[in-house]
VOSE-16287 format. One record per residue: residue in one letter; x, y, z of N, C-alpha, C, CB in turn. Coordinates in steps of 0.05 Angstrom, whole numbers. Glycine has a CB too. Example, Ala and Ser with C-alpha at 12.3 -4.5 7.8 and 13.67 -1.06 7.14 Angstrom:
<atoms>
(atom 'a'; (264; -114; 156); (246; -90; 156); (264; -66; 156); (226; -89; 181))
(atom 's'; (257; -45; 142); (273; -21; 143); (258; 1; 157); (282; -12; 114))
</atoms>
This chain:
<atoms>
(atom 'x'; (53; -1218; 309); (68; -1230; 331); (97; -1219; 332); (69; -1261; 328))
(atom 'x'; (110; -1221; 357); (134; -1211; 352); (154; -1231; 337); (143; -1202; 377))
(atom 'x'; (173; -1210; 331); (192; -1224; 308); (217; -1244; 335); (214; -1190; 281))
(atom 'x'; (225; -1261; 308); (254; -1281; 321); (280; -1272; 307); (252; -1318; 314))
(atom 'x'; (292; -1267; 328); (309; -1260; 311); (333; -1277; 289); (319; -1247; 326))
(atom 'x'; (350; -1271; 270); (366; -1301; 259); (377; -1307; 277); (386; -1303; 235))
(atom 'x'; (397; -1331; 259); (403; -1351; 268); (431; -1346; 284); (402; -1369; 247))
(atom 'x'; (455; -1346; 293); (475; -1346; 305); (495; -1350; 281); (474; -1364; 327))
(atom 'x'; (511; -1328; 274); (527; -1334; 256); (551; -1338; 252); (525; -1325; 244))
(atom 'x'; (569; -1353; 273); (594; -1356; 278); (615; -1369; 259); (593; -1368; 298))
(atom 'x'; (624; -1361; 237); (631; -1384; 220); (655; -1398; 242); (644; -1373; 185))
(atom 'x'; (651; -1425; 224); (668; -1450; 237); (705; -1448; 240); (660; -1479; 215))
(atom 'x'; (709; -1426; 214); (733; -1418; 212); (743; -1397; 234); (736; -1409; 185))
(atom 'x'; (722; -1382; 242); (736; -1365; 263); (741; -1376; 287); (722; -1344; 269))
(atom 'x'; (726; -1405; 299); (721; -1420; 319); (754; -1433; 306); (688; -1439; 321))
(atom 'x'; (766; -1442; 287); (792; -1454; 292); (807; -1437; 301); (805; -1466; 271))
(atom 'x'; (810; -1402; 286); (821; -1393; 284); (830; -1374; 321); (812; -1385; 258))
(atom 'x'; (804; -1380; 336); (810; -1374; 359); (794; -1355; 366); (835; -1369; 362))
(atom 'x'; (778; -1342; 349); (766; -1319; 354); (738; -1323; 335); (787; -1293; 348))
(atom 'x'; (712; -1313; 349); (690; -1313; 347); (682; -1292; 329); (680; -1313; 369))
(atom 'x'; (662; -1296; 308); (657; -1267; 298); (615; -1276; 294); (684; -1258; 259))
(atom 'x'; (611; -1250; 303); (590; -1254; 311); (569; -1241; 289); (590; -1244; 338))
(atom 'x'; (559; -1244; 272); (548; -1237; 244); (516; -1226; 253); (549; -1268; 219))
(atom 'x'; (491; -1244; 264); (467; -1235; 265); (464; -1262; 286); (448; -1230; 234))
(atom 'x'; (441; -1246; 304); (424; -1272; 318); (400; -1280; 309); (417; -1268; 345))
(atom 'x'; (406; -1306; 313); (378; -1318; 314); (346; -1320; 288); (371; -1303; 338))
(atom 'x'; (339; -1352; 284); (318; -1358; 270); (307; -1339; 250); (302; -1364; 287))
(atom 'x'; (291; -1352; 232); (270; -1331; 217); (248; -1327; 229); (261; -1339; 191))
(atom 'x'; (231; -1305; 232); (213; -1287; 240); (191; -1299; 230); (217; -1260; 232))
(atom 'x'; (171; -1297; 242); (143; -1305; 231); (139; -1272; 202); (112; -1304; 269))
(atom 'x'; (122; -1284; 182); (113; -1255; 161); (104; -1238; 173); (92; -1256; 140))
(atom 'x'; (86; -1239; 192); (74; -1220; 198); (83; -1207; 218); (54; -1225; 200))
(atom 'x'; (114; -1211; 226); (123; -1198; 255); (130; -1169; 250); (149; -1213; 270))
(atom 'x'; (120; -1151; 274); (124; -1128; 282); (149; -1121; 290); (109; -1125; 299))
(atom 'x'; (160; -1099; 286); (183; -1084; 306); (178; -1082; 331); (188; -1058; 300))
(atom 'x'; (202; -1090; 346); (203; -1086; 377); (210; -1059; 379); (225; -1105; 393))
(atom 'x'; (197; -1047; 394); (202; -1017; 401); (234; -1012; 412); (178; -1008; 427))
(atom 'x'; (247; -990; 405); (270; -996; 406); (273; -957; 430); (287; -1004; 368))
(atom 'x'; (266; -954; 454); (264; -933; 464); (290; -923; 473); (247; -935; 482))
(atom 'x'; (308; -935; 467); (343; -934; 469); (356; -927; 439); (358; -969; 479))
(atom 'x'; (374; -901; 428); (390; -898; 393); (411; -923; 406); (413; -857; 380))
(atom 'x'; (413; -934; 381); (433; -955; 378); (461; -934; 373); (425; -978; 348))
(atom 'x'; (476; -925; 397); (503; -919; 395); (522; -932; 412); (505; -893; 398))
(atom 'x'; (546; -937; 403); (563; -954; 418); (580; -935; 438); (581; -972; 397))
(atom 'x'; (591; -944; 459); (599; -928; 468); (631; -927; 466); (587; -929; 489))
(atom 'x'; (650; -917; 477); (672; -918; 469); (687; -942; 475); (682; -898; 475))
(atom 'x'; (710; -952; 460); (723; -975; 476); (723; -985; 508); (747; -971; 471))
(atom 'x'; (717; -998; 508); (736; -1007; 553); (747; -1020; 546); (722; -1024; 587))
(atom 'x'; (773; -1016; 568); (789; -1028; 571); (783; -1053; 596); (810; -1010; 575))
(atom 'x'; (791; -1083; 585); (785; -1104; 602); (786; -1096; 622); (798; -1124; 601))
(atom 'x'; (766; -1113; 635); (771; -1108; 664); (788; -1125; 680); (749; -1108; 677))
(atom 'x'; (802; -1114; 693); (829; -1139; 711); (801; -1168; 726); (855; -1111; 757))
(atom 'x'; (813; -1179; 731); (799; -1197; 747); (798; -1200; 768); (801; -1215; 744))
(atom 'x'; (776; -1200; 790); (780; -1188; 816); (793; -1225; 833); (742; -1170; 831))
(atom 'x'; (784; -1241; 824); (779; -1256; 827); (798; -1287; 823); (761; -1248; 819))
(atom 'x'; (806; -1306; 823); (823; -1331; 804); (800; -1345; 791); (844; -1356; 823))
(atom 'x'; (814; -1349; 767); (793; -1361; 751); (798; -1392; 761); (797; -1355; 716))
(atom 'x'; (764; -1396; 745); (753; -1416; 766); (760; -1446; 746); (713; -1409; 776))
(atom 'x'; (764; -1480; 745); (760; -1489; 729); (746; -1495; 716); (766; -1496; 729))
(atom 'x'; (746; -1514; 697); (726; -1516; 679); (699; -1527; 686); (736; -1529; 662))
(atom 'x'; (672; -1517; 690); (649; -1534; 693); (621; -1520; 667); (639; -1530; 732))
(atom 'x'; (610; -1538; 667); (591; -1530; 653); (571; -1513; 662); (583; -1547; 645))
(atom 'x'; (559; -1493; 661); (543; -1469; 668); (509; -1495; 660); (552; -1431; 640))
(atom 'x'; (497; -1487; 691); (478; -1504; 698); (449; -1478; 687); (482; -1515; 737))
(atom 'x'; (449; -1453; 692); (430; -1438; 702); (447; -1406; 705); (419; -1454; 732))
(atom 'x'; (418; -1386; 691); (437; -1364; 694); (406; -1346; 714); (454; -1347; 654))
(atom 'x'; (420; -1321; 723); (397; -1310; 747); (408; -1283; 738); (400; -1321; 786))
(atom 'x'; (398; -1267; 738); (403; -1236; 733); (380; -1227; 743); (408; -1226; 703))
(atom 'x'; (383; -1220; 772); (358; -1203; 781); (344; -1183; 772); (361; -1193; 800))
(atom 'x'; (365; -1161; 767); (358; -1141; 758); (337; -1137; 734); (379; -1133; 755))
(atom 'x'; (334; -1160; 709); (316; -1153; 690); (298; -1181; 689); (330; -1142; 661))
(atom 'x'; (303; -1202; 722); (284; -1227; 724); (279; -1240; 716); (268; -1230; 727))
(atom 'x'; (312; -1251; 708); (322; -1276; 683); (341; -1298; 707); (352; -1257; 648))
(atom 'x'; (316; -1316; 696); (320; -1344; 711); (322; -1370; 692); (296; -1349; 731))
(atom 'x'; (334; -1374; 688); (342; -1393; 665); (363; -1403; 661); (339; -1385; 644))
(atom 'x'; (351; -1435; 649); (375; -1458; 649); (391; -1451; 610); (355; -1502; 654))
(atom 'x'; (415; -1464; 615); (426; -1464; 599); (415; -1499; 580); (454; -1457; 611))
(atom 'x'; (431; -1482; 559); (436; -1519; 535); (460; -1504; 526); (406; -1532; 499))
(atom 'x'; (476; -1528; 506); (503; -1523; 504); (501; -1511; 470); (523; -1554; 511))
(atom 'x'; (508; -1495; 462); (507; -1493; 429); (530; -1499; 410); (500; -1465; 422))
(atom 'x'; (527; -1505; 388); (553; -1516; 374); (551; -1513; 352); (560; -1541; 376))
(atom 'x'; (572; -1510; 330); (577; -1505; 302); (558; -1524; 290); (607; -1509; 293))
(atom 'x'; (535; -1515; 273); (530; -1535; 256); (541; -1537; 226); (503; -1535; 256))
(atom 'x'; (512; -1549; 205); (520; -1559; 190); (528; -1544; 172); (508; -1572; 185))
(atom 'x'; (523; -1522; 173); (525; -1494; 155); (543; -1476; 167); (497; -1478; 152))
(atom 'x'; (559; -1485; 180); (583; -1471; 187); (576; -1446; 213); (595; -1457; 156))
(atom 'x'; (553; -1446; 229); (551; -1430; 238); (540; -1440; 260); (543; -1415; 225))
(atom 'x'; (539; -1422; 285); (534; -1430; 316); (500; -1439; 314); (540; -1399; 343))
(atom 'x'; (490; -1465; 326); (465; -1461; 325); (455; -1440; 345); (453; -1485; 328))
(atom 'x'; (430; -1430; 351); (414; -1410; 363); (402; -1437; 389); (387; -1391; 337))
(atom 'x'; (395; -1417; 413); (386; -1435; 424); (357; -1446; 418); (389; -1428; 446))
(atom 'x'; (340; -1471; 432); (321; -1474; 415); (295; -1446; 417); (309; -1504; 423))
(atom 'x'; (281; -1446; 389); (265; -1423; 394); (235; -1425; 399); (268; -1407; 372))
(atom 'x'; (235; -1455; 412); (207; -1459; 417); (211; -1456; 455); (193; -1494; 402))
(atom 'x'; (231; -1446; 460); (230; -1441; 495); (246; -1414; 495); (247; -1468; 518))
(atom 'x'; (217; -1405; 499); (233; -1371; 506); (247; -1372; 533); (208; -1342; 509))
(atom 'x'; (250; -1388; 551); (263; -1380; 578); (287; -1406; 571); (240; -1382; 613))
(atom 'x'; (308; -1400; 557); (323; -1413; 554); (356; -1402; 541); (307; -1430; 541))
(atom 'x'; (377; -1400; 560); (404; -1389; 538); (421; -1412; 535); (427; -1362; 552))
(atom 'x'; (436; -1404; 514); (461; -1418; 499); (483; -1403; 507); (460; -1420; 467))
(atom 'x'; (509; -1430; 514); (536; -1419; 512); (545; -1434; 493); (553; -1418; 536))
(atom 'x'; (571; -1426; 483); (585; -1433; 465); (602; -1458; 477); (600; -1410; 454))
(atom 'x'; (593; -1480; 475); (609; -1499; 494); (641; -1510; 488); (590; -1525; 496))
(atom 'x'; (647; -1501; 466); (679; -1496; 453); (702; -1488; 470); (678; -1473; 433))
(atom 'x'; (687; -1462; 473); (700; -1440; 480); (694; -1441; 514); (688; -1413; 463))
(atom 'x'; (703; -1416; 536); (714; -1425; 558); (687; -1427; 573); (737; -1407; 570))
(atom 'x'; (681; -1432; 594); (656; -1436; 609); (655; -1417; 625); (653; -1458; 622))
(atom 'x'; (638; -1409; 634); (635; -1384; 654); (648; -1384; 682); (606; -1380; 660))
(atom 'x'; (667; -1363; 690); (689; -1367; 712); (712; -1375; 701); (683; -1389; 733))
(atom 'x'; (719; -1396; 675); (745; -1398; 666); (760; -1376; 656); (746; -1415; 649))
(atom 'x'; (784; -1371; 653); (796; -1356; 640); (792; -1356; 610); (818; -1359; 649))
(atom 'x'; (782; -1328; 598); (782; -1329; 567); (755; -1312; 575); (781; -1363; 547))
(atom 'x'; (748; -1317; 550); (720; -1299; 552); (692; -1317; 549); (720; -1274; 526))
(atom 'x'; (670; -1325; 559); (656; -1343; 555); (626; -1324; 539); (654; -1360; 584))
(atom 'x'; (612; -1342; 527); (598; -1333; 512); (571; -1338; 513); (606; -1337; 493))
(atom 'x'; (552; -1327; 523); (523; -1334; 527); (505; -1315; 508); (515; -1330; 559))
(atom 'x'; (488; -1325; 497); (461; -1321; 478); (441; -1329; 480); (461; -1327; 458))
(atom 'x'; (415; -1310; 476); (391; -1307; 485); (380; -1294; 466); (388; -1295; 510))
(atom 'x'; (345; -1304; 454); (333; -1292; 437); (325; -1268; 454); (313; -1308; 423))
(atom 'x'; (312; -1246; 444); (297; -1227; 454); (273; -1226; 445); (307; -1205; 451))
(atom 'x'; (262; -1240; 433); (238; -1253; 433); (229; -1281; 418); (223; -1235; 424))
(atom 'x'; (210; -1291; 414); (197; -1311; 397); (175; -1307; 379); (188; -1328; 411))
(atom 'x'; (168; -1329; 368); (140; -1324; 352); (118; -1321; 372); (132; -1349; 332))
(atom 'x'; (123; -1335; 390); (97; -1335; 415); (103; -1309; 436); (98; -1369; 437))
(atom 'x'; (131; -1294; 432); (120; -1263; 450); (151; -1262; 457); (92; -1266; 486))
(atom 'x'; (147; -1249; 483); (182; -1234; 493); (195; -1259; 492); (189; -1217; 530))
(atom 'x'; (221; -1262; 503); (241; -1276; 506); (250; -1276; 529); (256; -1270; 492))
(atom 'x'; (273; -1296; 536); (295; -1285; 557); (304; -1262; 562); (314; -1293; 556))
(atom 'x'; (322; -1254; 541); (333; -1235; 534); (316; -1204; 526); (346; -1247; 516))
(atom 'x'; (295; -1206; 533); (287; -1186; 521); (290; -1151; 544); (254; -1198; 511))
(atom 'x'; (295; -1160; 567); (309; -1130; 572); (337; -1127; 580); (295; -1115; 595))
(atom 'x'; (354; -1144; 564); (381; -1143; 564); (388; -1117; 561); (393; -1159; 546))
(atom 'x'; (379; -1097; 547); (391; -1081; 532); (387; -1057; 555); (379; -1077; 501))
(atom 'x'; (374; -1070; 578); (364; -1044; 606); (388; -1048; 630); (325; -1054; 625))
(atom 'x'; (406; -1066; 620); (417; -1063; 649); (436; -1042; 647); (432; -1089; 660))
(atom 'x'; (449; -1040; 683); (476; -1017; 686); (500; -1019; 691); (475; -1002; 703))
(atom 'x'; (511; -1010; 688); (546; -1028; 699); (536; -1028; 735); (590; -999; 691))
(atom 'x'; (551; -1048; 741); (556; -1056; 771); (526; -1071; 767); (561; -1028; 799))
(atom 'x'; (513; -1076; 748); (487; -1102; 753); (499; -1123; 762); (470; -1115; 726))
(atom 'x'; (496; -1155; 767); (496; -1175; 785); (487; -1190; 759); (479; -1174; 814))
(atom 'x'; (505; -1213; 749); (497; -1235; 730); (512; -1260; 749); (511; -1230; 695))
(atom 'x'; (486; -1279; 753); (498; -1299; 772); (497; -1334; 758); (477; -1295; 804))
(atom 'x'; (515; -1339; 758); (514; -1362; 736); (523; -1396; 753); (541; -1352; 706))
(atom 'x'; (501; -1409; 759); (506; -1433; 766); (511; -1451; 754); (494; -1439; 777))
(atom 'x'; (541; -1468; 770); (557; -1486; 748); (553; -1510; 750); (585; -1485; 748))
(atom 'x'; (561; -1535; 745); (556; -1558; 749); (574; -1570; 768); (554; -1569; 728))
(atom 'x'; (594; -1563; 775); (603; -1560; 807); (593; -1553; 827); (620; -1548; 813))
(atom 'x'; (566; -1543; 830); (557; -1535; 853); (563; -1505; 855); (568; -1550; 873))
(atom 'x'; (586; -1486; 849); (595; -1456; 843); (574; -1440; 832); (617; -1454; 823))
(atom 'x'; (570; -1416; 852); (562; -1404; 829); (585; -1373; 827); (524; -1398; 833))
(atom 'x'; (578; -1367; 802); (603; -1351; 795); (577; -1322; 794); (626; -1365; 758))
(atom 'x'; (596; -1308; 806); (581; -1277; 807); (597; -1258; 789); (582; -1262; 839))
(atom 'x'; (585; -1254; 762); (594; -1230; 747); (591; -1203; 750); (586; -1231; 728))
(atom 'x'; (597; -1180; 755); (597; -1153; 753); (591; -1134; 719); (625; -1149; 765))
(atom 'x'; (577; -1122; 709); (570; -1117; 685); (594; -1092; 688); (534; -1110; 678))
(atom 'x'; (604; -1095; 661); (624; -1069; 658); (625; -1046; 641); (646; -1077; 654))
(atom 'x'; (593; -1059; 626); (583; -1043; 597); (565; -1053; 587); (600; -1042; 574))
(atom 'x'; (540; -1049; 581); (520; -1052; 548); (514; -1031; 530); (489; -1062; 552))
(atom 'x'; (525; -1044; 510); (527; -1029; 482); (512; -1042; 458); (558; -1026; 473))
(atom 'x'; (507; -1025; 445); (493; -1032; 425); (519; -1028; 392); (462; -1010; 427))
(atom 'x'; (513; -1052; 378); (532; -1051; 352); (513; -1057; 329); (558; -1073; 352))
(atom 'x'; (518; -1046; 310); (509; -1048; 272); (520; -1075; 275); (528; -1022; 242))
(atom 'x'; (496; -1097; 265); (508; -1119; 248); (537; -1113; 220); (477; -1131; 233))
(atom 'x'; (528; -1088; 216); (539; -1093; 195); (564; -1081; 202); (526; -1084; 172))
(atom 'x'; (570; -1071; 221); (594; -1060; 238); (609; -1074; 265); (582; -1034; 249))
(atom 'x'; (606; -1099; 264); (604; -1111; 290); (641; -1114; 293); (580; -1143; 289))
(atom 'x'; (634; -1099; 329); (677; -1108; 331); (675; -1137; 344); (704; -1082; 361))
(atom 'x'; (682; -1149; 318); (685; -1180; 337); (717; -1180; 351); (681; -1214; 312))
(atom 'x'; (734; -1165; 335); (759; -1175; 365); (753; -1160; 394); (797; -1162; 357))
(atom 'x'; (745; -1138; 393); (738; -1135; 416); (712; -1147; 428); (738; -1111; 417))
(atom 'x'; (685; -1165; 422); (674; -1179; 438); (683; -1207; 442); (651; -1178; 432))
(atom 'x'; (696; -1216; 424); (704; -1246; 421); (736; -1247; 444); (711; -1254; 378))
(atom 'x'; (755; -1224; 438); (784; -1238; 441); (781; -1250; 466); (811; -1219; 441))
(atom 'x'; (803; -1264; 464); (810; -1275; 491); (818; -1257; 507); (830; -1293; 492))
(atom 'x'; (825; -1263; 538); (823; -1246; 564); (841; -1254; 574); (801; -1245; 581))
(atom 'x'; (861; -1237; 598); (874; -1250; 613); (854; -1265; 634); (892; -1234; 624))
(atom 'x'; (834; -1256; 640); (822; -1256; 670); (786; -1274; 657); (819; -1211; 689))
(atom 'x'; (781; -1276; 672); (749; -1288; 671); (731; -1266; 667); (738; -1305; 700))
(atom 'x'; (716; -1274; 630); (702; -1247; 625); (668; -1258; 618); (719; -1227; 596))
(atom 'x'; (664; -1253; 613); (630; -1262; 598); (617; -1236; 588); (603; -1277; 624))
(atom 'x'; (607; -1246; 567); (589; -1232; 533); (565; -1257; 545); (612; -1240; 486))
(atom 'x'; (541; -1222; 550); (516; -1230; 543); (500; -1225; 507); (500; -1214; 566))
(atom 'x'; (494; -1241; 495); (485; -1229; 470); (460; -1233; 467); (496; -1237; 448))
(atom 'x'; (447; -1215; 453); (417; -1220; 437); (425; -1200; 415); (383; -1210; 456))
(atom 'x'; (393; -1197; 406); (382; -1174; 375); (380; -1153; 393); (346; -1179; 352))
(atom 'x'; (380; -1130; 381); (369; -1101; 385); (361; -1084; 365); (387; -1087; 397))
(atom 'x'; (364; -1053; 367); (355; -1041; 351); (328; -1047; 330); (374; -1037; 342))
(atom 'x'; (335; -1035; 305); (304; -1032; 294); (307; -1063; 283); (295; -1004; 266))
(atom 'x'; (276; -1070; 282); (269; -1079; 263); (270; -1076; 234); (256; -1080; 268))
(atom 'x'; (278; -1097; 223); (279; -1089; 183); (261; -1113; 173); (319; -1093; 162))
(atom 'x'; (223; -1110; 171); (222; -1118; 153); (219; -1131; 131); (225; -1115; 154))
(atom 'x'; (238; -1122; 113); (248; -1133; 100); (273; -1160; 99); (251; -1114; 92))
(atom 'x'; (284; -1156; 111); (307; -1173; 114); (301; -1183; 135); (333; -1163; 115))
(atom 'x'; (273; -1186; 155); (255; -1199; 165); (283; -1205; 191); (239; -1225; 142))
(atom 'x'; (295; -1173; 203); (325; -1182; 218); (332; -1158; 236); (353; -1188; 195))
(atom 'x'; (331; -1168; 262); (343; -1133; 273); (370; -1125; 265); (345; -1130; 308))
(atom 'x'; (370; -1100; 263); (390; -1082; 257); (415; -1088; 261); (387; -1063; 268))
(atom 'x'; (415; -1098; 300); (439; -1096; 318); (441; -1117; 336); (440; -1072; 334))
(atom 'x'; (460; -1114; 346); (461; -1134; 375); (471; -1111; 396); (488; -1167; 375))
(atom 'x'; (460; -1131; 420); (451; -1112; 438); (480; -1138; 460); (405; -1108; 444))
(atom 'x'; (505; -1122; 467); (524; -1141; 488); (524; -1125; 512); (558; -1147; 478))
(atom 'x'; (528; -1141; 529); (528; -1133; 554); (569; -1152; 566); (490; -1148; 570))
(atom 'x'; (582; -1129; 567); (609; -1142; 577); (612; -1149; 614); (633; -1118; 567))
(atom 'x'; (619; -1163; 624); (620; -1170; 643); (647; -1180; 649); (602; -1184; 646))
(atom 'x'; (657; -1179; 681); (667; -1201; 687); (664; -1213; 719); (692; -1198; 678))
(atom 'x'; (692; -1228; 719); (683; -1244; 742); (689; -1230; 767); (695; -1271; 742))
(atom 'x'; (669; -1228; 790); (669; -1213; 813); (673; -1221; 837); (651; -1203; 816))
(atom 'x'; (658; -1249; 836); (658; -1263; 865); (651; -1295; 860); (633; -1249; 887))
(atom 'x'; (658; -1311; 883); (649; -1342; 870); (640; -1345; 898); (675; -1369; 855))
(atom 'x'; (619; -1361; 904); (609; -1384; 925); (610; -1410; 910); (577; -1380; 939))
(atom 'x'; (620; -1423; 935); (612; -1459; 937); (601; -1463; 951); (627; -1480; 942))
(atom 'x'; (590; -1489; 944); (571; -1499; 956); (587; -1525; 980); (550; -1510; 931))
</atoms>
């Protein structure tokens, strides 16, 4: 079966400290899970520079539902939070059509950078997330809020990073403008450490808003 990836590893200290650091995603793997074919080299590409904000950031609402045509991701949110072990829980992993934001931190459309996570697969098969790692800049991430808004993101990059290399100030810092981090696993499978390699982000920001 396919593998899950761990758990979300945010320690609680970086959440005071203002900044996110993003260690591995998501659950333990069934024994017998396979490698996800990885038809993309895990290389990062060079820095970007933020993108200005086309847009005013929007206030605070809770993100209802996220839609990304392009790889036919329709799915509600739940809120995720530091647990007991000092680290972000994962969203649950018995619903593959399901993402987590960091509900701490800013909401999608606010100013700052907001944070959404998605397995790329389960024990029972693909995931949400599982062709994150296919989109292009200028894709369409459309995120409905609990105001009735929905906030239209613009992709500005997906890159792939080494867990064991991961730039958390550059996916975590804060922003002048309204930004959003899509995350899942990528790269190879290990195995052994029963853990993908990488994470697979997709940088965005904010492009357009409708109300309702």
């Amino acid at each position: 079966m396919p593998p899950l990836c761990r758990a979300l590893m945010w320690p609680a200290a970086a959440v005071v400290a203002g900044s996110l650091f993003f260690w591995n995603v998501f659950g333990a793997p069934a024994d017998d899970a396979k490698p996800q074919s990885n038809p993309s080299a895990a290389v990062s590409a060079a820095p970007r520079e933020t993108a200005p904000a086309v847009v005013s950031p929007l206030p605070r609402s809770v993100p209802t539902r996220l839609r990304i045509p392009g790889i036919a991701v329709n799915a509600p949110f739940t809120p995720l939070d530091i647990g007991a072990s000092g680290h972000l829980n994962p969203p649950p992993a018995d619903n593959a059509n399901m993402v987590g934001w960091y509900r701490h931190g800013a909401t999608p459309g606010e100013r700052g950078t907001a944070i959404v996570a998605g397995h790329v697969d389960t024990k029972t098969g693909p995931a949400v997330f599982l062709y994150l790692r296919t989109m292009k800049r200028g894709s369409a991430v459309d995120i409905t809020r609990q105001d009735g808004s929905v906030a239209t993101f613009k992709v500005d990059s997906v890159e792939t990073f080494s867990k064991t290399d991961f730039p958390n100030d550059r996916v975590y810092a804060d922003t002048p403008g309204p930004e959003l981090r899509l995350i899942t696993c990528g790269g190879t499978y290990d195995r052994a450490a029963q853990d993908y390699e990488d994470n697979v982000v997709v940088f965005a920001h904010l492009h357009s808003v409708k109300h309702s």
